[in-house]
C-alpha positions as CSV (number, residue, x, y, z in Angstrom):
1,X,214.7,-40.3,17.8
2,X,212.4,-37.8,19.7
3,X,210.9,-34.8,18.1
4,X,213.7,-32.2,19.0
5,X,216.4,-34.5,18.3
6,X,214.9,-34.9,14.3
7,X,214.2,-31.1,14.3
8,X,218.0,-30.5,15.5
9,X,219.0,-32.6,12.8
10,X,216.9,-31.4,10.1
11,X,218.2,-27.9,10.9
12,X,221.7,-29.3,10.6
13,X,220.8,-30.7,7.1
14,X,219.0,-27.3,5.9
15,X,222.5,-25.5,7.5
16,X,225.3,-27.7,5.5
17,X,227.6,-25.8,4.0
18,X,227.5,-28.0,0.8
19,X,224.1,-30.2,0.3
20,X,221.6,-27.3,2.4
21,X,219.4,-25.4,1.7
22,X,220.8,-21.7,0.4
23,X,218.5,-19.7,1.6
24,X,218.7,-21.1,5.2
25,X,222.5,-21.0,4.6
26,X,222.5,-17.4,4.4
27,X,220.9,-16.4,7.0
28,X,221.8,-15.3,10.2
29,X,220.3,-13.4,13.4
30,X,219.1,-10.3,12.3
31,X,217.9,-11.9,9.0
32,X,215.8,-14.0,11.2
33,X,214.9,-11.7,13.7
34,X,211.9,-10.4,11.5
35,X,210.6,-14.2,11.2
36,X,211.0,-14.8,14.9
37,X,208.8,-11.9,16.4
38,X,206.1,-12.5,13.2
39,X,205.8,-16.0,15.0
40,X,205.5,-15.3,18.0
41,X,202.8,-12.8,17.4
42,X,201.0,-16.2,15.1
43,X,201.1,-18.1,18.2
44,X,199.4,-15.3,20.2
45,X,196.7,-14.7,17.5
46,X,195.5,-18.6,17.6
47,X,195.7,-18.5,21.3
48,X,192.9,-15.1,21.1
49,X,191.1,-17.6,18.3
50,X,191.6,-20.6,20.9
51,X,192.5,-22.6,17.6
52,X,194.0,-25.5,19.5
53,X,195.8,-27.1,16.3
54,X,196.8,-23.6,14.9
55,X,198.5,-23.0,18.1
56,X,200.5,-26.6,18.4
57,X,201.5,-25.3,14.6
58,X,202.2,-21.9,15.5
59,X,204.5,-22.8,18.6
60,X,206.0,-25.3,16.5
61,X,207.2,-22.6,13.8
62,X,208.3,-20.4,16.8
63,X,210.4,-23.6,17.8
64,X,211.8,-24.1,14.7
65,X,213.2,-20.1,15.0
66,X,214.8,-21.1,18.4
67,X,216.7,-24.0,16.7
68,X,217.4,-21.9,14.0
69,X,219.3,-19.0,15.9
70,X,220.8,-21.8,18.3
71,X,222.3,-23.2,15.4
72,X,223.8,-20.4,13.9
73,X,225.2,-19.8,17.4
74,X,226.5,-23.3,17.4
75,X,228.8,-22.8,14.1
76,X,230.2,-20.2,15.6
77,X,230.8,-21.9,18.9
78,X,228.8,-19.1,21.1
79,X,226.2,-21.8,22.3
80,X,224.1,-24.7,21.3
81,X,220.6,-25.4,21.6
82,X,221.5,-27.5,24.6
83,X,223.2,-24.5,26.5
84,X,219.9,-22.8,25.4
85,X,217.4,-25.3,27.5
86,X,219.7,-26.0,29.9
87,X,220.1,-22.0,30.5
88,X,216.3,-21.7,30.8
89,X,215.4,-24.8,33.3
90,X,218.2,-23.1,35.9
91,X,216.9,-19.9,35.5
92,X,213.2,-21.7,36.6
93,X,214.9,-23.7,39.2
94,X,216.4,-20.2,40.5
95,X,213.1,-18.1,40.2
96,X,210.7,-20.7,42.0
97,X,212.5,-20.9,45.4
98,X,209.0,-22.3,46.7
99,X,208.7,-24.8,44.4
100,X,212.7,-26.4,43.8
101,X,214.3,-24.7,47.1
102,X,214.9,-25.7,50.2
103,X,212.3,-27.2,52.9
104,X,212.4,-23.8,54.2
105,X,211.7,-21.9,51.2
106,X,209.3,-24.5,50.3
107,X,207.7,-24.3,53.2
108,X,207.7,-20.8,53.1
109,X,205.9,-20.5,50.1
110,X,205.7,-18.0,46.9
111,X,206.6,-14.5,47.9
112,X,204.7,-11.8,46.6
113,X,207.8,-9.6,44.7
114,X,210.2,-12.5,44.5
115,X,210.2,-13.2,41.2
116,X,211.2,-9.7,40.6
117,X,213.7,-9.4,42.9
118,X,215.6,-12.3,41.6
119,X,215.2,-11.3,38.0
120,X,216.6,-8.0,38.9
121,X,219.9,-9.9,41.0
122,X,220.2,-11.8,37.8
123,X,220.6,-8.8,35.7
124,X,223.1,-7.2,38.5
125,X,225.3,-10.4,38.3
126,X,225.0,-10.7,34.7
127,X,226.0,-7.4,33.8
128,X,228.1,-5.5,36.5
129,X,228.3,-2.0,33.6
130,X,224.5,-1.0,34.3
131,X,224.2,2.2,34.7
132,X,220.2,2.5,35.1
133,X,217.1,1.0,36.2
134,X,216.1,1.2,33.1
135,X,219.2,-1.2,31.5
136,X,217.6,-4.1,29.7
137,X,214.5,-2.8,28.3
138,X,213.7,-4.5,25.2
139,X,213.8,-1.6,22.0
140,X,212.0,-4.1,20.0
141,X,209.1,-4.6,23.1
142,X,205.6,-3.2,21.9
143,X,205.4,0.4,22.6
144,X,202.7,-0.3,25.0
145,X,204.6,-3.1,26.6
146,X,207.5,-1.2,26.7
147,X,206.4,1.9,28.3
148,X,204.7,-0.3,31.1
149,X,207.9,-1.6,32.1
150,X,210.0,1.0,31.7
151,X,207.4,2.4,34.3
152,X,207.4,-0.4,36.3
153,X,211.7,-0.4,36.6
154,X,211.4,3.2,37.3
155,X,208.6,2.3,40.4
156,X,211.5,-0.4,41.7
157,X,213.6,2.9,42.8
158,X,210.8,4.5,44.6
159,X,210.1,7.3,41.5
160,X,206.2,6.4,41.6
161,X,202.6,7.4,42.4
162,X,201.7,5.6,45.6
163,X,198.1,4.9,43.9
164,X,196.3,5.0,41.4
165,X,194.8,8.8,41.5
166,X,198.7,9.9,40.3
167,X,198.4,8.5,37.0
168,X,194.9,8.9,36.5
169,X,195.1,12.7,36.9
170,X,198.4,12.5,35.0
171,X,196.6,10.9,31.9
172,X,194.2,14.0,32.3
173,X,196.5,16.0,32.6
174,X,198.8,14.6,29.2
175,X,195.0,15.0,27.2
176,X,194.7,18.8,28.5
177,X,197.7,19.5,26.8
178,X,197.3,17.4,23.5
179,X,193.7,19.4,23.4
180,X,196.1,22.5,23.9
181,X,198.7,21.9,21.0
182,X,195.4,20.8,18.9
183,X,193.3,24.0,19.1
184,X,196.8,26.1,18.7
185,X,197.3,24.2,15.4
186,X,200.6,23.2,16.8
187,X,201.4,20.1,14.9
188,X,205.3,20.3,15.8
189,X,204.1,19.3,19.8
190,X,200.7,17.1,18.8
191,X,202.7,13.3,18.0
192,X,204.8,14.7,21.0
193,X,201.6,15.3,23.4
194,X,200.1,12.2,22.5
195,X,202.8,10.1,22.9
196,X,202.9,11.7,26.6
197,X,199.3,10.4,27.1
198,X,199.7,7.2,25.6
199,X,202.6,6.6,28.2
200,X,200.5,8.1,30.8
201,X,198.0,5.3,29.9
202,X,200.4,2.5,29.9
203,X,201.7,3.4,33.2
204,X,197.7,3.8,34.6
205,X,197.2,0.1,33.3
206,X,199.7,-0.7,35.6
207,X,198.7,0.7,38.8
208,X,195.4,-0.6,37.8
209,X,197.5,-4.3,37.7
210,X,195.9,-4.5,33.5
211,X,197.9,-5.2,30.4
212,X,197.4,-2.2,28.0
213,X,198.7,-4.2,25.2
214,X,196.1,-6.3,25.8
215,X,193.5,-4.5,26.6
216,X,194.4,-2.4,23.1
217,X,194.2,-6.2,21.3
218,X,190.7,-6.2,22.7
219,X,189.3,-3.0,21.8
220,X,190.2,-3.6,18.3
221,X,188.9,-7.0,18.6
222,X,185.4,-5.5,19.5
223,X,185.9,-2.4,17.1
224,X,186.6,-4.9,14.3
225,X,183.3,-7.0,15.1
226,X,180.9,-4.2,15.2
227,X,182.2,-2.8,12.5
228,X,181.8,-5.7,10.6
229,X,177.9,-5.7,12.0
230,X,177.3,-2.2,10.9
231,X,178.5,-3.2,7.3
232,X,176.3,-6.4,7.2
233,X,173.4,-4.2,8.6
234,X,174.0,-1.4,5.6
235,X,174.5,-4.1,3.1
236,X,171.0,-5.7,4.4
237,X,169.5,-2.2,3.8
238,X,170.8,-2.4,0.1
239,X,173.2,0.8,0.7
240,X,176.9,0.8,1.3
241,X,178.5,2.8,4.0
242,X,180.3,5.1,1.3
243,X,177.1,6.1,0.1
244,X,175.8,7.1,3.8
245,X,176.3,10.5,6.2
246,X,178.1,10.3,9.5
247,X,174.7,10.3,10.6
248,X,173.4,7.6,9.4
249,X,176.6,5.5,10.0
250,X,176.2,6.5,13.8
251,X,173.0,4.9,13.7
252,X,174.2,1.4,12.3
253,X,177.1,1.7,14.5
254,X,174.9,1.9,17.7
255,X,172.2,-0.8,16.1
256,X,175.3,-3.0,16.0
257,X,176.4,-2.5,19.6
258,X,173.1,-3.0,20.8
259,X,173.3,-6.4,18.9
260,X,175.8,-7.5,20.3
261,X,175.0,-6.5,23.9
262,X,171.8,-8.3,23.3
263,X,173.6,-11.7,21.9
264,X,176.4,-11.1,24.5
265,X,176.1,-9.0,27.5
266,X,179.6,-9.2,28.5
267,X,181.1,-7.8,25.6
């Protein structure tokens, strides 16, 4: 017996209706759905650690949450874990032309859009109702994430900047007017103006081709460890940063930035 073929089984065990587990008995897909994205979010976090265990156990408990909703699926005889894997290796076969296509397509190589385009006839074929560009959006994407494509599905229609200066002076122009509603004490139109500018942002990481969600990840990562310096350095000093003026926090905050361009001059 294979790896799959014992998890598959010990999910069957953990789902019978008499000797299983209760807990995994009750559960269904929205119980789960919390569990699934926590899990996915474990895996990227020992991926940014490059923990090469913590990641072989982190994809494993985002396995175990694909046999777990397959299996619910399977008692109600929508689909099986199977149909699952099966689904996904066709959809590959179908998106990599170049690769599993004919000598032709082979031949002709990996076409810069293509895996778009087909994604986007997919989504036609699958659903026939759409009635937008926007139609399949995840709601439960990260914000970041989400604005970026929802950008990037509007761009597919032509509604676009045809560089980069569009957003840029767009984000500029989003930070004018959250500076407006700020010094008119408008707090009815401030979360509104800065939700403006952080979508203006998202869709200026993608004309500069970057991932703001990632590019947020690594700010804080870098906020988080010169922070951390700056409260070594105090501690070192025998003071503690609640006892210290801005001032003085300023200057242990750029002591700790110059420490680390010293150690690291990439960061």
């Amino acid at each position: 017996m294979n790896g799959i073929e014992k998890l598959l089984e010990v999910m069957a065990k953990l789902r019978d209706p008499i000797s299983g587990c209760p807990w995994d008995r009750e559960q269904d897909y929205a119980s789960l759905a919390p569990y699934t994205l926590e899990e996915a979010y474990e895996v990227v976090d020992a991926i940014h650690r490059r923990d090469v265990v913590g990641i072989r156990d982190e994809l494993g408990d985002l396995l175990l949450q694909v046999v777990f909703h397959s299996r619910v699926a399977e008692e109600s005889g929508a689909f099986t874990f199977d149909d699952v894997a099966q689904g996904i290796a066709e959809k590959m076969l179908r998106r990599h032309p170049h690769v599993f296509g004919s000598e032709e397509d082979v031949s002709r190589g990996a076409v810069p859009g293509s895996w778009e385009l087909i994604k986007a006839s997919e989504r036609a074929a699958r659903d026939k109702a759409a009635e937008s560009a926007l139609d399949g959006v995840a709601l439960a994407l990260p914000s970041l994430t989400r604005a970026e494509k929802l950008g990037l599905r509007a761009a597919r229609v032509g509604f676009d900047w045809p560089d980069q200066e569009g957003p840029a002076e767009k984000t500029e122009e989003e930070l004018a007017e959250l500076k407006d509603a700020m010094q008119r004490g408008d707090g009815a139109h401030q979360a509104e103006e800065l939700g403006d500018l952080l979508f203006a942002v998202a869709n200026l990481a993608r004309h500069l081709t970057i991932d703001p969600e990632q590019a947020l990840a690594a700010a804080n990562r870098k906020f988080e460890r010169r922070f951390r310096q700056m409260e070594q350095s105090i501690k070192s000093s025998g003071e503690t940063p609640q006892n210290l003026d801005l001032d003085a926090l300023e200057e242990h905050w750029q002591a700790a930035k110059q420490t680390e361009r010293q150690t690291n001059p990439t960061k």
